[in-house]
C-alpha positions as CSV (number, residue, x, y, z in Angstrom):
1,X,-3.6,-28.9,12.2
2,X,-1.4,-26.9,9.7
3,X,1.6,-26.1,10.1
4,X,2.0,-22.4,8.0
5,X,5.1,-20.7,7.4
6,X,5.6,-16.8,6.5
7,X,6.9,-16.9,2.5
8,X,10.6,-15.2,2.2
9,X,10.0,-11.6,1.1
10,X,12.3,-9.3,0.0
11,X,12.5,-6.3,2.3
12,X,12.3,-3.0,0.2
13,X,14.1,-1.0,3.0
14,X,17.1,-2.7,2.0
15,X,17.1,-0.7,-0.8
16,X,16.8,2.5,1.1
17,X,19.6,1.7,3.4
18,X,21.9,0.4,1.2
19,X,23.0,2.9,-1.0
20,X,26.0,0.8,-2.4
21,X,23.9,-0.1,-5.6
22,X,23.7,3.1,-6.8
23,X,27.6,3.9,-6.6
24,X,30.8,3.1,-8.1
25,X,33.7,0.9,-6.6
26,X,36.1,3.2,-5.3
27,X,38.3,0.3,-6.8
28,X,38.7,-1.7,-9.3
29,X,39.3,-4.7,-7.1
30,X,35.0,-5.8,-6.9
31,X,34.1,-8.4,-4.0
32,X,31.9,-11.0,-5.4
33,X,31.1,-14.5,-3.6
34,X,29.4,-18.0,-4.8
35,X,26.3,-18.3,-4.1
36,X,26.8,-21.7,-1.9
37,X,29.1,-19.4,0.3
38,X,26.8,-16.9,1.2
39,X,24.3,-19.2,2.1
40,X,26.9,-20.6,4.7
41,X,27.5,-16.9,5.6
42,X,23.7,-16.2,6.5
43,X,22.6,-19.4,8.3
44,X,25.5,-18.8,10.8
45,X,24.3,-15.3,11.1
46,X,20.8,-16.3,11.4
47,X,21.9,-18.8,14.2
48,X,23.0,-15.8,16.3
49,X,21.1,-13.7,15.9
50,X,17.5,-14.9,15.5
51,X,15.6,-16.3,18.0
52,X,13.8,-19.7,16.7
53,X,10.5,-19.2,16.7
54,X,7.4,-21.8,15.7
55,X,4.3,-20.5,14.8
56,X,1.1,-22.3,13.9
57,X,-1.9,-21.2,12.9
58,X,-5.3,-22.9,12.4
59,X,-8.7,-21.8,10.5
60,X,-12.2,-22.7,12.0
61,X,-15.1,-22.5,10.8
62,X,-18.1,-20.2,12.8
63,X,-21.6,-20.0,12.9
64,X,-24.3,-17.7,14.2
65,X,-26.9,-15.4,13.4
66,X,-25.5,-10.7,13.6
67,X,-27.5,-8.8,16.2
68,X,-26.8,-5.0,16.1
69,X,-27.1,-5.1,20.0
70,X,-25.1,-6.6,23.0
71,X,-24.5,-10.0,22.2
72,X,-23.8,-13.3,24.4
73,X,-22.9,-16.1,21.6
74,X,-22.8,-19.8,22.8
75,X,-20.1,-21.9,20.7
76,X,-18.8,-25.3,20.9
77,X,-14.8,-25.6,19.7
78,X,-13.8,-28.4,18.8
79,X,-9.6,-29.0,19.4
80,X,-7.3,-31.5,19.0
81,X,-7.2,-32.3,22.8
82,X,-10.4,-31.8,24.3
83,X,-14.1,-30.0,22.9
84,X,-15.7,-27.7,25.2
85,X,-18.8,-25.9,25.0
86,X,-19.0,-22.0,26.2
87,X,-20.8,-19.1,26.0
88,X,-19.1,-15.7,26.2
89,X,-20.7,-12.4,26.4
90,X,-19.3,-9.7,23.8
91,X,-20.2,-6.1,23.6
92,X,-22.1,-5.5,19.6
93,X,-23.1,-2.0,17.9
94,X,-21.8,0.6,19.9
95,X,-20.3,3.7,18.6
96,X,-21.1,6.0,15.1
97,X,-20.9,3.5,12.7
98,X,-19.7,5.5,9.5
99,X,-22.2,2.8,7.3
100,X,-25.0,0.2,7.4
101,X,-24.3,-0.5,4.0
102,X,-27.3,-2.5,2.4
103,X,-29.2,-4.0,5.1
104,X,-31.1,-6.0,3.1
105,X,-27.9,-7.8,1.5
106,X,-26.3,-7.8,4.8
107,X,-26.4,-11.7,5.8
108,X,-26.0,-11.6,9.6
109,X,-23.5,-14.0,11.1
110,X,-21.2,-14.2,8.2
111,X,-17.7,-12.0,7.6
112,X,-18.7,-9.7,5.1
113,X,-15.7,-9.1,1.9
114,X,-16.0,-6.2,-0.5
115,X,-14.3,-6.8,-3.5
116,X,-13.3,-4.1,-5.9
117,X,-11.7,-5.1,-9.5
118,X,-12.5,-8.0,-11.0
119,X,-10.9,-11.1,-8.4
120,X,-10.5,-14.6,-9.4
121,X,-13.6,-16.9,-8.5
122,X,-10.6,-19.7,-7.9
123,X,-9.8,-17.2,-5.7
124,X,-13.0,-16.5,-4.2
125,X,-14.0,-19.3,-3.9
126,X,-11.8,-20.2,-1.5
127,X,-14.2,-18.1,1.1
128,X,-16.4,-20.6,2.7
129,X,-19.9,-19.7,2.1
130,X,-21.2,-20.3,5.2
131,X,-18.7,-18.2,6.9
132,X,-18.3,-15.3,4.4
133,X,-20.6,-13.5,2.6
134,X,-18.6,-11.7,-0.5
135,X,-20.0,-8.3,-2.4
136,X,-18.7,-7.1,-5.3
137,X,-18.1,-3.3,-6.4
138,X,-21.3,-2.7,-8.2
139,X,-22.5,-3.0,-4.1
140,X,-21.8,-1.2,-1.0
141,X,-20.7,-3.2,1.5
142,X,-21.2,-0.6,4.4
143,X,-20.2,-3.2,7.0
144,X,-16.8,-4.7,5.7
145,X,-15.1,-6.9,7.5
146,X,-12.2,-7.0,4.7
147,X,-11.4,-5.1,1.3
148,X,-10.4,-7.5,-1.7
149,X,-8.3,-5.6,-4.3
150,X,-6.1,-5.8,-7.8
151,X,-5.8,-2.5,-8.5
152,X,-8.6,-0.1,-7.5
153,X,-7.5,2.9,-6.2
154,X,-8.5,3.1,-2.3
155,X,-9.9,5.8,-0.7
156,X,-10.3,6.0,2.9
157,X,-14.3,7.2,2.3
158,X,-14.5,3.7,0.8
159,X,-12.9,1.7,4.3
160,X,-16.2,1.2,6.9
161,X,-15.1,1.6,10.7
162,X,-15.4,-2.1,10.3
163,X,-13.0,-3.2,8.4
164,X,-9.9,-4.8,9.5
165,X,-7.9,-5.6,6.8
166,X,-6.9,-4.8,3.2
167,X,-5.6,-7.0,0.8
168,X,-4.3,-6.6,-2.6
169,X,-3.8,-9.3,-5.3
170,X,-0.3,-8.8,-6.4
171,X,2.7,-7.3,-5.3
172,X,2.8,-3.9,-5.3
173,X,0.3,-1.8,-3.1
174,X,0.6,1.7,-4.5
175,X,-3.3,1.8,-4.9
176,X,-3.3,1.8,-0.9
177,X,-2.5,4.7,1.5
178,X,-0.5,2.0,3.1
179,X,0.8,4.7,6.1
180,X,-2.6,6.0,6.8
181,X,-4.2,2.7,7.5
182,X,-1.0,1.7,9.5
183,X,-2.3,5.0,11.3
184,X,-5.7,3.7,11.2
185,X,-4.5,0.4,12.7
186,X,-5.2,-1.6,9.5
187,X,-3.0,-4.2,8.1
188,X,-2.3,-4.2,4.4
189,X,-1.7,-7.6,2.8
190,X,0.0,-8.3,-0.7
191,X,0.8,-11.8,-2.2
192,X,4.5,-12.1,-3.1
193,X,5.6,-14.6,-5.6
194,X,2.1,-15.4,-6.9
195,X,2.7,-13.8,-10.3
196,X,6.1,-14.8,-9.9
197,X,6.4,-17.3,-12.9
198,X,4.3,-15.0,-15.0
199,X,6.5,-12.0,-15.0
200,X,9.9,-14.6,-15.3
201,X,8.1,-15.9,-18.3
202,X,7.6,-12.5,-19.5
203,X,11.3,-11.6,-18.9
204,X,12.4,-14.5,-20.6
205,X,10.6,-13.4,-23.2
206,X,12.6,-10.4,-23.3
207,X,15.4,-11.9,-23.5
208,X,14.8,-13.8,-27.0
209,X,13.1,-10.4,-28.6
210,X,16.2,-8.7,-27.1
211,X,18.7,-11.2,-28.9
212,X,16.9,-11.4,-32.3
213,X,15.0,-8.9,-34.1
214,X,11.9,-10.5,-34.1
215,X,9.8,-8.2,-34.1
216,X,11.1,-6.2,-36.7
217,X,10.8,-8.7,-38.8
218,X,7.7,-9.5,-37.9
219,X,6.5,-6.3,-39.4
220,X,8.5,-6.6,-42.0
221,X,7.2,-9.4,-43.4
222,X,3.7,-7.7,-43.1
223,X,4.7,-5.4,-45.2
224,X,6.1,-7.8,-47.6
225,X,2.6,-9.9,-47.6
226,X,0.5,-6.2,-48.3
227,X,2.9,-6.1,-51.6
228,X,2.6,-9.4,-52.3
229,X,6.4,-10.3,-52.1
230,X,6.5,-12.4,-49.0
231,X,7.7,-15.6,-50.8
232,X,10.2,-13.4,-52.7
233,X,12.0,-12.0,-50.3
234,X,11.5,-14.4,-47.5
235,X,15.2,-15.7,-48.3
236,X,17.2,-12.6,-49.2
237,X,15.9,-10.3,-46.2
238,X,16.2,-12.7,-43.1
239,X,20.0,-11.4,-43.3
240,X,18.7,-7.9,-42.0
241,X,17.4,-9.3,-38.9
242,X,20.1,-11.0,-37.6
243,X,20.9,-11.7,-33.4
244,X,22.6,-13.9,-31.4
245,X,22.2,-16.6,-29.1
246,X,21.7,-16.9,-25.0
247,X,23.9,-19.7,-24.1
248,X,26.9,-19.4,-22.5
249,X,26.2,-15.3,-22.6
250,X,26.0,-13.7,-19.0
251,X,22.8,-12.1,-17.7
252,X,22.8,-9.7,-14.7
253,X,19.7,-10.2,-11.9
254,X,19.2,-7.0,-9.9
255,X,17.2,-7.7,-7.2
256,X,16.8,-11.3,-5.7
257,X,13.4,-11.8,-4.2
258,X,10.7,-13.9,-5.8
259,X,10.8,-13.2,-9.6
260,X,15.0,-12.8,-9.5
261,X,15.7,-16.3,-8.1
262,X,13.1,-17.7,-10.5
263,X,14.6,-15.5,-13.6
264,X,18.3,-16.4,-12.6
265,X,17.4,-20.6,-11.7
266,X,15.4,-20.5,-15.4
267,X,18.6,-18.4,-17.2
268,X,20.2,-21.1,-15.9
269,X,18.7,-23.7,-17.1
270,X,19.0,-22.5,-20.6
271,X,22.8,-22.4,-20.5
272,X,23.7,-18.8,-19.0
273,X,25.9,-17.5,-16.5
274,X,24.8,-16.1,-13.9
275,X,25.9,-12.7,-11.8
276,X,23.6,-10.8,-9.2
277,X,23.2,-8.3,-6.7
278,X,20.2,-8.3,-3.7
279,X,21.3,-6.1,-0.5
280,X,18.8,-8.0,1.0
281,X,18.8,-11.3,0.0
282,X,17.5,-14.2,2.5
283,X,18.7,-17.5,3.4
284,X,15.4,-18.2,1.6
285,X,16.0,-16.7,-1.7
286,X,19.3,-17.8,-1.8
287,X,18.5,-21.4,-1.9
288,X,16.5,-21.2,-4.9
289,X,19.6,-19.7,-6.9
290,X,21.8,-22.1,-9.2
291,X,25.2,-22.5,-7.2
292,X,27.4,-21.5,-9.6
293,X,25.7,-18.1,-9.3
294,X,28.2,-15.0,-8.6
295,X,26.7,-12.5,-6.0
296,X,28.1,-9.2,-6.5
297,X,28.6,-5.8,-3.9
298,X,26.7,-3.2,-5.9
299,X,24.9,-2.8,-9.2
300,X,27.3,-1.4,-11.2
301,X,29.8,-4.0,-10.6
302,X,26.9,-6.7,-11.2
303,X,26.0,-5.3,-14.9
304,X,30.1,-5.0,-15.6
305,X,30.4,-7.6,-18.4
306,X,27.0,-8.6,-18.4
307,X,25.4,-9.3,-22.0
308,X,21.7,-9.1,-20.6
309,X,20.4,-7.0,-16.7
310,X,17.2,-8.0,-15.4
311,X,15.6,-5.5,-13.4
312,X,13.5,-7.0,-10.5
313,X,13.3,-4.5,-7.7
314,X,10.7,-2.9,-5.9
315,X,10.3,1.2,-6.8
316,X,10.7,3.6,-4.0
317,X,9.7,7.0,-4.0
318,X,11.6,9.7,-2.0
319,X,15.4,10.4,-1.1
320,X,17.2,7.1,-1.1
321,X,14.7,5.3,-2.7
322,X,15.1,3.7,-6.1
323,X,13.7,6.3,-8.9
324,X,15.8,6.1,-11.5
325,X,18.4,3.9,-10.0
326,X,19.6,2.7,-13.7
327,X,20.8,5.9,-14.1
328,X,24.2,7.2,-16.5
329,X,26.4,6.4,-13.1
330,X,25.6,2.6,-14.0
331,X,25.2,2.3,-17.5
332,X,28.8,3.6,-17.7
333,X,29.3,-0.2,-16.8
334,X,27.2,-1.6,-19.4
335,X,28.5,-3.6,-22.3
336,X,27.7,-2.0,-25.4
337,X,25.5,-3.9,-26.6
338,X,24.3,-5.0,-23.7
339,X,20.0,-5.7,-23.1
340,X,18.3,-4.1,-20.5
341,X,15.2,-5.5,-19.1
342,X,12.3,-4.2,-17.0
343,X,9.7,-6.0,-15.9
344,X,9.5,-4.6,-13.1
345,X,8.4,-0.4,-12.5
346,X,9.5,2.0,-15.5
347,X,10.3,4.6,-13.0
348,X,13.6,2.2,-11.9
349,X,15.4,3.7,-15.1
350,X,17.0,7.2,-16.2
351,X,14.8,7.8,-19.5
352,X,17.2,10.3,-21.0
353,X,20.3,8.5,-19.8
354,X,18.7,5.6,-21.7
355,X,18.1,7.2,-24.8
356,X,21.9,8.7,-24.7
357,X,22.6,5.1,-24.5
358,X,20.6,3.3,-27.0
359,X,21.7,6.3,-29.4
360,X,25.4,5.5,-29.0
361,X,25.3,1.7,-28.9
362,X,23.3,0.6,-31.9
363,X,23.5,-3.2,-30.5
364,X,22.4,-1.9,-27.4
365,X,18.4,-3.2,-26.8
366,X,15.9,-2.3,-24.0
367,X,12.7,-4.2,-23.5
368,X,10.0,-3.6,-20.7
369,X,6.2,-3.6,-20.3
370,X,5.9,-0.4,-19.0
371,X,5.4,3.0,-21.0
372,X,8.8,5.4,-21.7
373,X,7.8,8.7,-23.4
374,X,11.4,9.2,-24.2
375,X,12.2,6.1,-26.2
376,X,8.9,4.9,-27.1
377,X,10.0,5.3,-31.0
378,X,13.7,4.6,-30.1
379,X,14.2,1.6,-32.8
380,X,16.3,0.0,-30.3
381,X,13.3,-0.5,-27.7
382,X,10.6,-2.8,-27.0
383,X,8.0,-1.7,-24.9
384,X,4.8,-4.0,-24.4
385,X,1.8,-3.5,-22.7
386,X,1.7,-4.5,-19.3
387,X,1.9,-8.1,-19.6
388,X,3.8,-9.5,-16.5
389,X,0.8,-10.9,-14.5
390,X,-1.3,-10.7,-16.6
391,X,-2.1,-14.5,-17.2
392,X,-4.9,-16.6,-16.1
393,X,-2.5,-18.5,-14.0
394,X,-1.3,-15.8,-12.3
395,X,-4.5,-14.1,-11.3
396,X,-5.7,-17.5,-9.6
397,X,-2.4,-17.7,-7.6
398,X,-2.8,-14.4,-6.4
399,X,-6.9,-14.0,-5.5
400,X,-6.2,-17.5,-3.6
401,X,-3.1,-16.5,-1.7
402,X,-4.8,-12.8,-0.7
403,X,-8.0,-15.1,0.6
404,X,-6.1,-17.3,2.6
405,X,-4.5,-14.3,3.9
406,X,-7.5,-12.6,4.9
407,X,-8.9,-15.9,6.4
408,X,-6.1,-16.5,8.5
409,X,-6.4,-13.0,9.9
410,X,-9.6,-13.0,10.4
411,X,-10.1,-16.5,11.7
412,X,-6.8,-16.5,14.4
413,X,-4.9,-13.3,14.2
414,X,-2.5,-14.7,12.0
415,X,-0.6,-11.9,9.9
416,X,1.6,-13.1,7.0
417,X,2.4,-11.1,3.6
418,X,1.9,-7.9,5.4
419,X,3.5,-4.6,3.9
420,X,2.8,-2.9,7.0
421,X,2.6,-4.8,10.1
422,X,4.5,-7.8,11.8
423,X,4.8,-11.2,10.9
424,X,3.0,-12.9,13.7
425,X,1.3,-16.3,14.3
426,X,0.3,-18.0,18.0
427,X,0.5,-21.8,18.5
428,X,-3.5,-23.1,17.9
429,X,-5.8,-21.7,20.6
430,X,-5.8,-24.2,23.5
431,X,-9.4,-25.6,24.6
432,X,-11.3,-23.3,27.3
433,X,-9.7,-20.3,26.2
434,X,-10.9,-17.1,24.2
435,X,-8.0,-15.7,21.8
436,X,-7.7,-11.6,22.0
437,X,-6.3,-9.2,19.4
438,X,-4.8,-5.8,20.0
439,X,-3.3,-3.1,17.8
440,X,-1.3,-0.4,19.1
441,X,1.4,2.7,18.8
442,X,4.4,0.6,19.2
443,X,5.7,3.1,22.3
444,X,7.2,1.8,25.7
445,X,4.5,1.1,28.4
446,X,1.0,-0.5,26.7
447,X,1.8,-4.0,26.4
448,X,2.1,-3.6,30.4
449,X,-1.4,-1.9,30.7
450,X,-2.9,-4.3,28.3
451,X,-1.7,-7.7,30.2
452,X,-2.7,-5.7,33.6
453,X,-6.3,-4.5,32.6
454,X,-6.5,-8.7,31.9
455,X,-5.5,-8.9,35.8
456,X,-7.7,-6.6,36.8
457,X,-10.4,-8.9,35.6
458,X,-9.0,-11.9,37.4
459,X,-8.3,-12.8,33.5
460,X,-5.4,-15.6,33.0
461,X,-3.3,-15.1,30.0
462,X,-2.6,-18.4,28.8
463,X,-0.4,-17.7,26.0
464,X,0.4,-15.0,23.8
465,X,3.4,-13.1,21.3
466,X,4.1,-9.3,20.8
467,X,5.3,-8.5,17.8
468,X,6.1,-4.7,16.2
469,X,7.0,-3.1,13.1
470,X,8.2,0.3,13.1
471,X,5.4,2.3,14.5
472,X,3.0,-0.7,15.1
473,X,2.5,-3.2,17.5
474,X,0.6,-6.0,17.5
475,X,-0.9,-8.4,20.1
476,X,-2.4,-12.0,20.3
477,X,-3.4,-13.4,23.7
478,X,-5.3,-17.0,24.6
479,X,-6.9,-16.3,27.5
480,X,-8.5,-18.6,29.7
481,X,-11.6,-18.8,31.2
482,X,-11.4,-21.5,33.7
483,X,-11.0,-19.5,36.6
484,X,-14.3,-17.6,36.0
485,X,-17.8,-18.6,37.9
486,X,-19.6,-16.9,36.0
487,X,-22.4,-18.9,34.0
488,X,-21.4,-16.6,30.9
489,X,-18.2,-15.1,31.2
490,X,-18.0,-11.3,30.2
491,X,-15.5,-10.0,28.2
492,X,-17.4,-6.5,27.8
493,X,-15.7,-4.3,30.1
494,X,-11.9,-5.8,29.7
495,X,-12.1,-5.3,25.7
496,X,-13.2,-1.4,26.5
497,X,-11.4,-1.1,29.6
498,X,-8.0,-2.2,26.7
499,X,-9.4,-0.4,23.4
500,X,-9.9,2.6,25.2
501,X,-6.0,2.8,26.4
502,X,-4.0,5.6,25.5
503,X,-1.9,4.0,22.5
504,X,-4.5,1.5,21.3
505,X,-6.0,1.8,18.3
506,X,-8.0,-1.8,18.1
507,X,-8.8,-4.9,20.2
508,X,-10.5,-8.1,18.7
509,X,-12.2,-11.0,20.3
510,X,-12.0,-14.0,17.8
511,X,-14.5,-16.4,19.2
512,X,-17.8,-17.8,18.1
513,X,-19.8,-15.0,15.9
514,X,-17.9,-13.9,12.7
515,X,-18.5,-10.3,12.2
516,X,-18.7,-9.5,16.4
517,X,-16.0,-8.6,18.6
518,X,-13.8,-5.9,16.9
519,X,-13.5,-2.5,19.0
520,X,-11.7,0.5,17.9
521,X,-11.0,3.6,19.5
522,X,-11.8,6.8,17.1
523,X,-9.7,9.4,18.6
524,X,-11.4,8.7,22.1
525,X,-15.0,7.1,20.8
526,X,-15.7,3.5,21.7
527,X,-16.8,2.1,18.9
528,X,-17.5,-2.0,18.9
């Protein structure tokens, strides 16, 4: 067994909600609290008010050979308790499929990937060959059980009837009509904190080109060596490029999650003190912060004093979101020659406010990875290509975290690191039982018609956790199979009987053939 825990993730509707990062104290008088005292705060919270909860998940392996018909697959599960060996009939290859794909590359009893981009093979290979077959973009893969992505654009042509889950390599998923495949019933899957050490790296980075003017000098000692004075004036110009140093100067994390706890612990480490602001901040993320760390009530008073603000918060589009929360309303609390750094979405910060800014502050720096067509010449800014993940390191983190992902979901329903559905994970599948998945409109009265269509089939639900997020809900069941006479128990007509409910958009049956056992309902079509 392994025992898997969902990561910490930063919620980015905390951002939406609340809206005291964008504003002003009325007072002068700011609230600010140690970071060992919040921590206190938010466990008692926690004990009250959510329910404890362990979740388990395993991975099998499968075997079998894909028949595009009915199919009755005979599989022997091996458990920690007891082995068993049944044979369950499933329904197979009914419905408009949209695609075959390449017949002649399909192999039959294997979950078929398509990748698009160019994914880690440390990553990949994490899919076990036997069980997966993966195809790459220069393919079609018409019958998908899973898309594999950095950071292809995805259209909804390019998602087959059969797939059932997305995953991205990284953070963000704005390549991914993430609401129309919650429609669609599809979760989307991201890997949090597997770039994390790249970006802080990056950040820190900024920090040192920030404090010195490296990089002007830099190019002015290329100039030097094309006039053949380098060694002339290597002594007498270094006083043109003077800085200062990080220790014992304060730096500023906006935004807690991942990257902020690990930017803040490493500042740190290097001598700094520390101030912050996360409106969602978890018991989690909090424990990874140094202790000494002062948590502040909104942004502006977080970047009051600070020498150096990190930027590490998601960007949301639309009212309340966070375009161009760095706006003139906060930098009016910005030292003056204070260093701004983003590493994180250049849409976060006010170009022209910034420009004002850097033109009245000439100690005032800003450094970020992303493009700024407004102070792309500024001499006070430092923009780099998009560097933040972009290490070897980083990619391999990510490609392996979005497999396991994938696998888990695949192979028992498990859903962790999603952006768009419910963290959700049943204790291991106990012997003689067949675990069921179902997707649905999270609206009153369908989790009552799914557990009575099981009754109607004289099905025992052994054991089994509902779980919704916002307009999803999401279903796994054990159910066992003891109480049938049957020589090979059907689960045919209960998995259309359930797909076919008003509210359900999909119904799985993970048992024995990878690839079989997925049913969706296509605005009224039974497709399986």
């Amino acid at each position: 067994k392994q025992k898997r825990h969902s990561p910490p993730s930063s919620s980015s509707s905390h951002w939406i909600l609340n809206r005291s990062w964008s504003k002003t104290p009325k007072s002068t008088k700011r609230t600010s609290i140690h970071i060992e005292h919040f921590i206190i705060i938010i466990m008692i919270s926690s004990l009250t008010v959510r329910p404890a909860a362990t979740r388990r998940a395993v991975a099998g392996t499968r075997r079998g050979i894909f028949q595009n018909h009915p199919t009755t697959t005979t599989t022997t599960v091996h458990h920690p308790h007891r082995t068993f060996a049944a044979a369950i009939d499933v329904e197979h290859g009914r419905g408009q499929w949209k695609t075959y794909g390449n017949v002649e590359t399909y192999k039959p009893g294997r979950f078929q990937i398509q990748t698009f981009n160019k994914i880690s093979p440390v990553g990949l290979d994490r899919f076990s060959r036997d069980d997966y077959q993966v195809v790459n973009d220069e393919e079609e893969a018409g019958n998908a059980h899973a898309i594999l992505l950095r950071s292809h654009k995805l259209q909804e042509a390019e998602i087959p009837h059969t797939t059932r889950a997305i995953a991205r390599c990284g953070a963000g998923t704005n390549n991914i009509n993430v609401a129309r495949m919650t429609e669609l019933g599809i979760p989307v899957f991201n890997t949090p904190g597997a770039n994390a050490n790249a970006v802080m790296e990056l950040v820190i980075c900024g920090l040192f080109l920030g404090s010195r003017r490296v990089v002007d000098g830099i190019n002015h000692m290329k100039q030097l060596g094309e006039q053949g004075l380098a060694r002339e004036r290597v002594e007498k110009d270094k006083s043109m490029f003077g800085g200062r140093e990080i220790k014992g100067k304060t730096l500023a994390v906006i935004g807690l999650g991942h990257i902020g706890s690990i930017t803040a612990q490493t500042a740190h480490n290097l001598g700094m003190e520390l101030k912050g602001y996360d409106p969602g901040l978890s018991v989690q993320s909090a424990l990874k912060l140094p202790q000494k760390m002062q948590l502040e009530d909104s942004i502006a008073a977080a970047v009051a004093g600070a020498d150096y603000i990190s930027i590490n918060i998601p960007y949301i589009k639309g009212e309340g979101g966070t375009h161009g929360i760095i706006g003139a309303p906060v930098m009016e609390h910005f030292k003056s020659d204070a260093v701004l750094l983003n590493f994180a979405r250049g849409e976060l910060v006010d170009s022209e406010a910034l420009h004002d800014f850097l033109n009245r502050n000439d100690g005032a720096r800003y450094v970020s990875d992303f493009p700024d067509d407004v102070v792309w010449d500024h001499p006070n800014s430092i923009l780099l290509p998009h560097l933040g993940a972009s290490t070897e390191e980083a990619e391999d983190a990510a490609a392996s975290m979005a497999v396991d992902t994938i696998r888990d979901f695949l192979e028992t329903g498990t859903i962790r690191n999603s952006v768009n559905f419910p963290a959700t994970s049943l204790a291991d599948r106990p012997g003689g039982t067949v675990r069921f998945t179902v997707v649905n409109s999270n609206v009153p009265g369908v989790l009552a018609k799914i557990t009575d269509a099981f009754a109607h089939e004289k099905l025992n639900i052994v054991q089994q956790i509902n779980q919704s997020r916002g307009d999803i809900a999401y279903n796994v069941l054990d159910i066992g199979t003891d109480s049938l006479h049957d020589d090979v128990p059907s689960f045919k007509a209960v998995q259309e009987r359930i797909t076919m409910l008003e509210g359900v958009l999909s119904s799985r049956i993970i048992y024995g053939l990878p690839g079989t056992g997925y049913a969706r309902n296509l605005e009224g079509e039974y497709f399986v």
